[in-house]
MARFI-761309 format. One record per residue: residue number from 1; residue in three letters; x, y, z of N, C-alpha, C, O in turn. Coordinates in Angstrom, 3 decimals, always signed. Each point is the difference from the previous one (the first is absolute). Layout:
+-----+-----+----------+----------+----------+----------+----------+----------+----------+----------+----------+----------+----------+----------+
:   n : res :       nX :       nY :       nZ :      caX :      caY :      caZ :       cX :       cY :       cZ :       oX :       oY :       oZ :
+-----+-----+----------+----------+----------+----------+----------+----------+----------+----------+----------+----------+----------+----------+
: NUM : ALA :        X :        Y :        Z :        X :        Y :        Z :        X :        Y :        Z :        X :        Y :        Z :
...
+-----+-----+----------+----------+----------+----------+----------+----------+----------+----------+----------+----------+----------+----------+
//
This chain:
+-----+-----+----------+----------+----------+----------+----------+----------+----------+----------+----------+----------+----------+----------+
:   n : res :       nX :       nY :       nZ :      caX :      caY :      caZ :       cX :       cY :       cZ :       oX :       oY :       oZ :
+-----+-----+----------+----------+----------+----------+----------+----------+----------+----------+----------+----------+----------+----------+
:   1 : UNK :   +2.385 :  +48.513 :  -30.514 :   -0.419 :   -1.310 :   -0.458 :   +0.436 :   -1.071 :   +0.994 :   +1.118 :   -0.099 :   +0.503 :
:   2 : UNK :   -2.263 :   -0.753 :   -0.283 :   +0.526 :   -1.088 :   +0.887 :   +1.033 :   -1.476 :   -0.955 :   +0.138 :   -0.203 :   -1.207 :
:   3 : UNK :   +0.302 :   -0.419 :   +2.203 :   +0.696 :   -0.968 :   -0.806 :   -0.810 :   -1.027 :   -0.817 :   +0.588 :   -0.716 :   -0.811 :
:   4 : UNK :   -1.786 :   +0.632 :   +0.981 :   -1.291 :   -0.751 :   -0.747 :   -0.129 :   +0.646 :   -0.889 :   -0.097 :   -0.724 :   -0.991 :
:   5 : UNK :   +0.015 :   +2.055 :   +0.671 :   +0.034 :   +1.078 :   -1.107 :   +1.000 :   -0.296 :   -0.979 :   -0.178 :   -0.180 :   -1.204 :
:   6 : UNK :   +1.472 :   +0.142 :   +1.984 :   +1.238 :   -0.511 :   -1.132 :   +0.281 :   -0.624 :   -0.633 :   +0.475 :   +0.172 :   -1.123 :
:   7 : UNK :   -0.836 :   -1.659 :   +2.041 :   -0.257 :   -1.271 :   -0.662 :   -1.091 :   -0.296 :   -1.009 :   +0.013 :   -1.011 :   -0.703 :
:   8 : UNK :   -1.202 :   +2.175 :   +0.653 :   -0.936 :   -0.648 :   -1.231 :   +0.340 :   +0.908 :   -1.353 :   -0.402 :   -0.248 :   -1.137 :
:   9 : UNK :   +1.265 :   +1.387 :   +1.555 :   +0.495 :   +0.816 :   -1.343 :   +1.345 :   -1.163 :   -0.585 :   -0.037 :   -0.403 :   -1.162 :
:  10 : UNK :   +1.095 :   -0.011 :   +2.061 :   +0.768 :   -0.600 :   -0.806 :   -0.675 :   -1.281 :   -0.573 :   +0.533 :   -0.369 :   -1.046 :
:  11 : UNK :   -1.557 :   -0.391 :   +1.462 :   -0.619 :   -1.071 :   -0.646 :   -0.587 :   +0.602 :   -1.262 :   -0.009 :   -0.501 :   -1.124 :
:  12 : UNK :   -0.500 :   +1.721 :   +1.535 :   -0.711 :   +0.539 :   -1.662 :   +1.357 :   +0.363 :   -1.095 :   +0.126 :   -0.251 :   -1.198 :
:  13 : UNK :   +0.627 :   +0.816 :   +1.993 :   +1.031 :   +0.088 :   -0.724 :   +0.860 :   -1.610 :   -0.503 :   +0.483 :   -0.285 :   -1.096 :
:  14 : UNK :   -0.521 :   -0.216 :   +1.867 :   +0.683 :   -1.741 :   -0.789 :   -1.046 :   -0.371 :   -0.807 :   +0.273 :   -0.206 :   -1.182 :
:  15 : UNK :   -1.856 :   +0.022 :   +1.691 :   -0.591 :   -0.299 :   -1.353 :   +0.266 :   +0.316 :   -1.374 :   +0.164 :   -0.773 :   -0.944 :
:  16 : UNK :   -0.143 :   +2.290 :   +0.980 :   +0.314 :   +0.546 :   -1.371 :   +1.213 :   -0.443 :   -0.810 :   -0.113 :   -0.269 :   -1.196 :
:  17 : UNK :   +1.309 :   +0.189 :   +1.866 :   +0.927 :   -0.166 :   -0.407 :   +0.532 :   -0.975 :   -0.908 :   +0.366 :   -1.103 :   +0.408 :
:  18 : UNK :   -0.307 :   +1.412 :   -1.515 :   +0.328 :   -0.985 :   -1.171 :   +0.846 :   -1.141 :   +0.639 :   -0.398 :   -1.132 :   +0.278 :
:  19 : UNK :   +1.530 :   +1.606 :   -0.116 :   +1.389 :   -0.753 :   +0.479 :   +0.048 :   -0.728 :   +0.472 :   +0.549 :   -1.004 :   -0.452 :
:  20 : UNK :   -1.380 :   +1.069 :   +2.300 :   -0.459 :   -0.790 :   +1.113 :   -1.013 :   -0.720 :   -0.582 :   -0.102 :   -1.148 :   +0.434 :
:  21 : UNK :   -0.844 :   +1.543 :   -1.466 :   -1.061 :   -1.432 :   -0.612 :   +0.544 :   -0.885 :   -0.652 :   -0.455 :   -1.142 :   +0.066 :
:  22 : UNK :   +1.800 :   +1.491 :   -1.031 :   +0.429 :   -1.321 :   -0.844 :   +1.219 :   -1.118 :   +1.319 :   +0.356 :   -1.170 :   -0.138 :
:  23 : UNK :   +0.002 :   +2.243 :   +1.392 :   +0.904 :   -0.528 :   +0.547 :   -0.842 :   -1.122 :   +0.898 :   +0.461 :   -1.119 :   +0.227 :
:  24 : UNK :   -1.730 :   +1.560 :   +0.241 :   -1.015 :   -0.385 :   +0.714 :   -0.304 :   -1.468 :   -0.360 :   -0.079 :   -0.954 :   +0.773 :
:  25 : UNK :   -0.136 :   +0.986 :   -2.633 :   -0.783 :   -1.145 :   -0.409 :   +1.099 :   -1.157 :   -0.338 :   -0.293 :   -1.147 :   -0.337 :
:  26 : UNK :   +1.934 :   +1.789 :   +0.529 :   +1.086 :   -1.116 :   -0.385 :   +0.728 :   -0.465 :   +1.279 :   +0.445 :   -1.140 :   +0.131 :
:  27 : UNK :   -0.349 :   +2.218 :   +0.906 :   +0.732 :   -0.699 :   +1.529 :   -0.872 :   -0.654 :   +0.602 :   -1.139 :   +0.444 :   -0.147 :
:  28 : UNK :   +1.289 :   -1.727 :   +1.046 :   -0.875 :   -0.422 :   +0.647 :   +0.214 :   +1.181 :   +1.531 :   +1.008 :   +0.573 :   +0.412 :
:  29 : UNK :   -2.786 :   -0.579 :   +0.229 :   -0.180 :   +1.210 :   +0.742 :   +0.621 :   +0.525 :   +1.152 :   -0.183 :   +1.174 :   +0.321 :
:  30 : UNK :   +1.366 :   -2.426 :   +0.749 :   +1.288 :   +0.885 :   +0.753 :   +0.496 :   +0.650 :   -0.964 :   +0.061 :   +1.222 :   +0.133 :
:  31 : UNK :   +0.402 :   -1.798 :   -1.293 :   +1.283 :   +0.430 :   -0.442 :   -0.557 :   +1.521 :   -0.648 :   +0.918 :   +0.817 :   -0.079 :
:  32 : UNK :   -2.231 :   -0.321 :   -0.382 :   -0.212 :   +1.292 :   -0.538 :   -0.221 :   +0.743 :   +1.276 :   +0.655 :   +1.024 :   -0.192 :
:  33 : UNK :   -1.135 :   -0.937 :   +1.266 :   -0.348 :   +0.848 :   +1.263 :   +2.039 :   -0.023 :   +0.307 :   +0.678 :   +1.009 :   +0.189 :
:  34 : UNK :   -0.315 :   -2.014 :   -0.220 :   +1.860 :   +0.317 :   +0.047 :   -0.085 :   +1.126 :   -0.816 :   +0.169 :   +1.116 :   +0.492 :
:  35 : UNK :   -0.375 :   -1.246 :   -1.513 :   +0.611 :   +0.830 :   -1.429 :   -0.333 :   +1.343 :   +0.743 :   +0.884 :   +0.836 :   +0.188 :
:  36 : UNK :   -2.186 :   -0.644 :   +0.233 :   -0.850 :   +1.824 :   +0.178 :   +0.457 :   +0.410 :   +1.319 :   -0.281 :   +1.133 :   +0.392 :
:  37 : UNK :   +1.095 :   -2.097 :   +0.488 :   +0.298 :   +0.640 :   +1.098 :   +0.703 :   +1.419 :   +0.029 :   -0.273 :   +0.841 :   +0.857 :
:  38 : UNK :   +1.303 :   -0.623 :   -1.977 :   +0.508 :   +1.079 :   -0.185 :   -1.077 :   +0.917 :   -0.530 :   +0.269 :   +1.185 :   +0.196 :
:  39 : UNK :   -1.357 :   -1.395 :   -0.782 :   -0.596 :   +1.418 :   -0.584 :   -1.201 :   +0.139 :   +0.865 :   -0.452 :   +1.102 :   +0.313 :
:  40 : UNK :   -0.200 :   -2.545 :   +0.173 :   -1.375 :   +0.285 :   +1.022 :   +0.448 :   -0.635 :   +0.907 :   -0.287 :   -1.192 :   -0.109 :
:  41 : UNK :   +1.119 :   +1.536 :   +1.344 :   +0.684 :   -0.476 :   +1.181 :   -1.087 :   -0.589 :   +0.395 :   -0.337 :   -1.154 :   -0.265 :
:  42 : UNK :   -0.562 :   +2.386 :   +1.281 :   -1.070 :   -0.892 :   +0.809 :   -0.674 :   -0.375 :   -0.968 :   +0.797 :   +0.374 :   -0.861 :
:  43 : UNK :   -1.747 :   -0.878 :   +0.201 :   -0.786 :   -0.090 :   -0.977 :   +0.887 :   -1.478 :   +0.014 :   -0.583 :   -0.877 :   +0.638 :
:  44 : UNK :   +1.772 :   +0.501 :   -1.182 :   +0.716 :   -1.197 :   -0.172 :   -0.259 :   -0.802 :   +1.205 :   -0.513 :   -1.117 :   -0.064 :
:  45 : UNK :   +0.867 :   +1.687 :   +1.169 :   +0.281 :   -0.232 :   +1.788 :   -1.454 :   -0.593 :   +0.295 :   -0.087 :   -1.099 :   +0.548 :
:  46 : UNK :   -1.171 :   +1.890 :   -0.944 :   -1.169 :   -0.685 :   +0.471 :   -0.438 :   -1.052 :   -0.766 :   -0.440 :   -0.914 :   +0.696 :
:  47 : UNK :   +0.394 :   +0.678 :   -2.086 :   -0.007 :   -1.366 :   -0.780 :   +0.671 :   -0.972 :   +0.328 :   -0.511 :   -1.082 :   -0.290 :
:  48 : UNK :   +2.066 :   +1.038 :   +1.100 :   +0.899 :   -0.704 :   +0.084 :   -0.599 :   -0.768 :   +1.057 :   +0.155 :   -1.218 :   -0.095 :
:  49 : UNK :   -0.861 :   +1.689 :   +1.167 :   +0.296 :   +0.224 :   +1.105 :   -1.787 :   -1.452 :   +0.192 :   -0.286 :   -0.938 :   +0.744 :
:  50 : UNK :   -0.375 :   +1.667 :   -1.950 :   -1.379 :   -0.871 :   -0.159 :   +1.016 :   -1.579 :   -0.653 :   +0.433 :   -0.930 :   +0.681 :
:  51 : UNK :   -0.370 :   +1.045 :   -1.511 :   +1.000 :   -1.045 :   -0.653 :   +0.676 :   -0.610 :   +0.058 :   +0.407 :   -0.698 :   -0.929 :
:  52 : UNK :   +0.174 :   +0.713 :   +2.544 :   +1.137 :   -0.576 :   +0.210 :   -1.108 :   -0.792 :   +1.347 :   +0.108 :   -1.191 :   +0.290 :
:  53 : UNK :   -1.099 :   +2.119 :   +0.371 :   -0.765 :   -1.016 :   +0.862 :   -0.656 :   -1.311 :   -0.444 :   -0.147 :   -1.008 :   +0.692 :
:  54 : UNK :   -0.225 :   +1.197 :   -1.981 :   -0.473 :   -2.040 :   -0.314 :   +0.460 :   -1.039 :   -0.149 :   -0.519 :   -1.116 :   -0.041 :
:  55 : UNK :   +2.107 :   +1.635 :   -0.098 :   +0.750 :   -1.650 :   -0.319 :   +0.684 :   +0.022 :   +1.414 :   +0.359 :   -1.112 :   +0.386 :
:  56 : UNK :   -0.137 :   +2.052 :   +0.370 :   +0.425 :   -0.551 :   +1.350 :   -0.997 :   -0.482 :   +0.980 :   +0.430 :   -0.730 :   +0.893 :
:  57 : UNK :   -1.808 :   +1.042 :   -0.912 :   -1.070 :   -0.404 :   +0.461 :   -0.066 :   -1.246 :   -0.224 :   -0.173 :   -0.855 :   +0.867 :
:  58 : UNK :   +0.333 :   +0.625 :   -2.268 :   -0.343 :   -1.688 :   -0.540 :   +0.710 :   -0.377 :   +0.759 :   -0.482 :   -0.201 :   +1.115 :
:  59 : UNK :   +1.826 :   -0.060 :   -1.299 :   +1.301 :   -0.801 :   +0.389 :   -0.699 :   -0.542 :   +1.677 :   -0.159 :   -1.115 :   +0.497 :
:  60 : UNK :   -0.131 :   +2.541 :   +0.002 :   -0.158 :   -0.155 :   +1.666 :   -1.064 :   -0.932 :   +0.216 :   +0.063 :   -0.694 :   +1.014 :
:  61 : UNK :   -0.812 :   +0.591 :   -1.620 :   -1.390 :   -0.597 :   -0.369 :   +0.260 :   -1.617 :   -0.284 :   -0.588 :   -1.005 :   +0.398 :
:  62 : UNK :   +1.563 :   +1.178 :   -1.135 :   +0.443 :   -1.523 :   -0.514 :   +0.695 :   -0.617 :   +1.055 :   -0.509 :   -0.980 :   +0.544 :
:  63 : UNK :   +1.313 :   +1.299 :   -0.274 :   +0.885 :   -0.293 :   +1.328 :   -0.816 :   -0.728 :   +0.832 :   +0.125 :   -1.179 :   +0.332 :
:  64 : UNK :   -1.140 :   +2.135 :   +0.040 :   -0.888 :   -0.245 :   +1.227 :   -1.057 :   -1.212 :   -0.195 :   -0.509 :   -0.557 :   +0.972 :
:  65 : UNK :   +0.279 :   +0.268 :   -2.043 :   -0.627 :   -1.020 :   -0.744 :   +0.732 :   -1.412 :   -0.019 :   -0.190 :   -1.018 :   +0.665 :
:  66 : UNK :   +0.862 :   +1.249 :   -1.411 :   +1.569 :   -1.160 :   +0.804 :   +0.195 :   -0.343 :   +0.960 :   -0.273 :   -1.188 :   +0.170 :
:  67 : UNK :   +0.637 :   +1.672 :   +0.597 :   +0.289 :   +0.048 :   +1.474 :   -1.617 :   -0.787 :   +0.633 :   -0.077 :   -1.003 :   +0.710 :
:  68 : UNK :   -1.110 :   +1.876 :   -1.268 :   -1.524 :   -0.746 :   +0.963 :   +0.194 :   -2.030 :   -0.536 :   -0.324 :   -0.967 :   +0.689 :
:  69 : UNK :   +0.808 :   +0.965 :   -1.788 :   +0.146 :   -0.995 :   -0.591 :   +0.924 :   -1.341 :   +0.477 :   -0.430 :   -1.153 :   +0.039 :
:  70 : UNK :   +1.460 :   +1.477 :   +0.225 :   +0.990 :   -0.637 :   +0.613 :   -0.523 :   -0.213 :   +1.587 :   +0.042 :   -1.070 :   +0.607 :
:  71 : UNK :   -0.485 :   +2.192 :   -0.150 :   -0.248 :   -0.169 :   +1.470 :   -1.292 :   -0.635 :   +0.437 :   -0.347 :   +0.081 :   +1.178 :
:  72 : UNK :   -0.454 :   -0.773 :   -2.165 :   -1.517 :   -0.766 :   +0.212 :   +0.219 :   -0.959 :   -0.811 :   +0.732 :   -0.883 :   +0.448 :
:  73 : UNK :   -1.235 :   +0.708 :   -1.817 :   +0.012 :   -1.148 :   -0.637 :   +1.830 :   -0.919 :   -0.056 :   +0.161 :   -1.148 :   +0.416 :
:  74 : UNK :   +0.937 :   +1.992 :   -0.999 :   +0.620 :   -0.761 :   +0.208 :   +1.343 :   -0.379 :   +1.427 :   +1.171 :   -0.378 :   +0.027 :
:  75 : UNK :   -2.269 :   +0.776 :   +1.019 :   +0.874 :   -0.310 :   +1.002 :   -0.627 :   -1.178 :   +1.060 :   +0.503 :   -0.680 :   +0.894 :
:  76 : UNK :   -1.642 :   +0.781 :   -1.375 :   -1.090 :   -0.978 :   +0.447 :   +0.400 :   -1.257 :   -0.356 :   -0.203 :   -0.928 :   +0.783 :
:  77 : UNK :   +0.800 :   +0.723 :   -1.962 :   +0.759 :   -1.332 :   -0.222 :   +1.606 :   -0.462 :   -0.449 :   +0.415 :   -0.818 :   -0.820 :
:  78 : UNK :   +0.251 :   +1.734 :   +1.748 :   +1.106 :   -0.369 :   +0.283 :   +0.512 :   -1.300 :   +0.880 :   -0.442 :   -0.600 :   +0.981 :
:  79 : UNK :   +1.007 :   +0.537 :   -1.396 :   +0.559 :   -1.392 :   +0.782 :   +1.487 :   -0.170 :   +0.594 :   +0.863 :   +0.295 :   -0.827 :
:  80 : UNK :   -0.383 :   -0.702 :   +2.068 :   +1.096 :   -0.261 :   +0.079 :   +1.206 :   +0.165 :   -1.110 :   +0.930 :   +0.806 :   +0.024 :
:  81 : UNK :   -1.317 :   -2.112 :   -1.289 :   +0.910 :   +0.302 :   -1.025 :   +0.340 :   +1.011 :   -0.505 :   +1.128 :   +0.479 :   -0.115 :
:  82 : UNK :   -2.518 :   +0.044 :   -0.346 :   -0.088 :   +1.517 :   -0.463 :   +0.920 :   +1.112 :   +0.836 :   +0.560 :   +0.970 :   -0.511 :
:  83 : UNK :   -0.546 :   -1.229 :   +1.490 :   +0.986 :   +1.059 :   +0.802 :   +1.308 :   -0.243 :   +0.189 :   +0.590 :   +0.930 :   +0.550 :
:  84 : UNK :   +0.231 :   -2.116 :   -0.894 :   +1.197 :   +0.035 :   -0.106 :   +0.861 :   +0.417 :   -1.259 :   +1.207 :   +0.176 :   -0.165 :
:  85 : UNK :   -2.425 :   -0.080 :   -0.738 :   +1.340 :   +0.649 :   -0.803 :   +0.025 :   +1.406 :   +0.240 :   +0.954 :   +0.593 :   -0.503 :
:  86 : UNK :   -1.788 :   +0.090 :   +1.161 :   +0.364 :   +1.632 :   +0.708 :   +1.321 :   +0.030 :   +0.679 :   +0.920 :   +0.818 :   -0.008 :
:  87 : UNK :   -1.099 :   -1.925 :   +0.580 :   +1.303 :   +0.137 :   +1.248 :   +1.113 :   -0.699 :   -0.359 :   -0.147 :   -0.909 :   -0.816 :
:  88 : UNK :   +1.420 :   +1.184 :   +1.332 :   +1.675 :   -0.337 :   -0.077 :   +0.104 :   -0.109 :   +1.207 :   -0.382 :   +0.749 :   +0.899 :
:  89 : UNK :   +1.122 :   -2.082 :   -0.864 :   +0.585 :   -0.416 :   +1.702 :   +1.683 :   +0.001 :   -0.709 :   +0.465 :   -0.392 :   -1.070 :
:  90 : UNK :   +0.236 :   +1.198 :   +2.577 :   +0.794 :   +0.773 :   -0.316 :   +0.662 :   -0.317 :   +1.628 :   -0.658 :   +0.211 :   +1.019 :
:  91 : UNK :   +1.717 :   -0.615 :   -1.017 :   +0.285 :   -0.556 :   +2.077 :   +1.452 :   +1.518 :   +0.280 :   +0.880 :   +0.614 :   -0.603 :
:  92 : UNK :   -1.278 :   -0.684 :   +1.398 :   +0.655 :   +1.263 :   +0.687 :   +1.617 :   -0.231 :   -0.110 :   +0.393 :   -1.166 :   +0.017 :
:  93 : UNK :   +0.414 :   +2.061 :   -0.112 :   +1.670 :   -0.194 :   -0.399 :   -0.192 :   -0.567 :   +1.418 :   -1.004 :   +0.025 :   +0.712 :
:  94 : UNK :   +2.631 :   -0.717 :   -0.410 :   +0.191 :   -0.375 :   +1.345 :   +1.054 :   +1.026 :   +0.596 :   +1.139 :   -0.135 :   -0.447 :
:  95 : UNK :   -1.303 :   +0.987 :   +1.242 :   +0.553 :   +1.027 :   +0.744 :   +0.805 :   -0.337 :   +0.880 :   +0.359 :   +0.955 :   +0.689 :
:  96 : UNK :   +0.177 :   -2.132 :   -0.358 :   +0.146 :   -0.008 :   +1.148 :   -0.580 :   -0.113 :   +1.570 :   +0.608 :   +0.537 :   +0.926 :
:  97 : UNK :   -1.741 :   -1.227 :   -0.743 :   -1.059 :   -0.119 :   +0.470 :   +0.261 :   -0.370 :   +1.664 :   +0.362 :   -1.132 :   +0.321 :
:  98 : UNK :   -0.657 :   +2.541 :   +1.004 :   +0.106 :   -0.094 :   +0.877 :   -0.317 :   -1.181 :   +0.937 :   -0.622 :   -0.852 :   -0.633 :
:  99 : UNK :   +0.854 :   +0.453 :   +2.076 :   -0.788 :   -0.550 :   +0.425 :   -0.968 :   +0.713 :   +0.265 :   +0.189 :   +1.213 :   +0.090 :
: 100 : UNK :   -1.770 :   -1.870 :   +0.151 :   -1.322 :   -0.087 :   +0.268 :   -0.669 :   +1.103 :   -1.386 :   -0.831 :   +0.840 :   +0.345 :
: 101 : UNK :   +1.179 :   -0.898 :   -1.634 :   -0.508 :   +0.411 :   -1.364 :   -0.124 :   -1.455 :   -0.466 :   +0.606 :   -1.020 :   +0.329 :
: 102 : UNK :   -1.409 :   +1.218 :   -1.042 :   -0.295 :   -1.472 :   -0.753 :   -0.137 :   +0.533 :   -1.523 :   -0.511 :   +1.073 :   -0.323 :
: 103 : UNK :   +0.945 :   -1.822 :   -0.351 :   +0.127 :   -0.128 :   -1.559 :   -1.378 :   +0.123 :   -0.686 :   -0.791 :   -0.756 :   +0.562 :
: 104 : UNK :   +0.407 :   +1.220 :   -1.250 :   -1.762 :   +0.399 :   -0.450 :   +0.985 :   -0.090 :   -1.556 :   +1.168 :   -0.018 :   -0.389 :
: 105 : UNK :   -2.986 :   -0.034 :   -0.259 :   +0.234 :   +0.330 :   -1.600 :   -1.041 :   +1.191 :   -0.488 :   -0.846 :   +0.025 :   +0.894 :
: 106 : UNK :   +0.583 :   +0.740 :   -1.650 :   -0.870 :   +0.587 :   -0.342 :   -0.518 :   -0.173 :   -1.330 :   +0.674 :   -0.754 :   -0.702 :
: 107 : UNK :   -1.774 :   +1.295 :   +0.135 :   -1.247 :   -0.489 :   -0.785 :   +0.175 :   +2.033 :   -0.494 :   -0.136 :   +0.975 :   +0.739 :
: 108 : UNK :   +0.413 :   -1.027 :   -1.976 :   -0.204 :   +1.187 :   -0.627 :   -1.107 :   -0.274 :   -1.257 :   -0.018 :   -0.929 :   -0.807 :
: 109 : UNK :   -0.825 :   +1.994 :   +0.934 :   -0.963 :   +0.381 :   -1.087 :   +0.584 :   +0.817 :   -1.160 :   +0.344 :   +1.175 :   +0.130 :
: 110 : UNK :   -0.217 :   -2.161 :   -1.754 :   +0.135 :   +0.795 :   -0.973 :   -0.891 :   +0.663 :   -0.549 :   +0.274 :   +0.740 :   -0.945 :
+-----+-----+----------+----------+----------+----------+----------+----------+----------+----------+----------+----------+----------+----------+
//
């Protein structure tokens, strides 16, 4: 038997199964493919595996949506003001400052 073979006997076999139908219709669906990992390993492993790709897809999706957002409409009208409250002026400790070094300050991005 191939492993496609295995996987559609233990699905026939979870269909049937009293236990896995009442557990099915009360866990939300990670938490029951959790539950069968011990009795339908792979069978658990390939549902998980579908199931776990749409909400990390979204997220990535969203992100990227955000990001198109910030970087066109609202950067297009930024303004001077608008950009200082990003930044902290912050003047360099005084070290002891050689001849021919000159004293600078730096500009950090929070």
């Amino acid at each position: 038997m191939t492993d496609a073979d295995n996987l559609k006997e233990d699905l026939i076999d979870l269909q049937v199964n009293q236990g896995c139908q009442t557990k099915f219709r009360t866990l939300p669906m990670s938490g029951f493919w959790c539950d069968q990992l011990v009795t339908y390993t792979e069978l658990a492993k390939a549902a998980l595996e579908k199931i776990i790709l749409f909400p990390t897809t979204y997220l990535c999706e969203k992100a990227f949506s955000t990001m198109l957002l910030i970087k066109t409409t609202v950067r297009n009208r930024l303004q001077d003001a608008d950009l200082s409250v990003y930044t902290v002026y912050k003047p360099i400790p005084d070290r002891g400052v050689e001849v021919g070094e000159s004293r600078s300050s730096r500009i950090y991005a929070v």
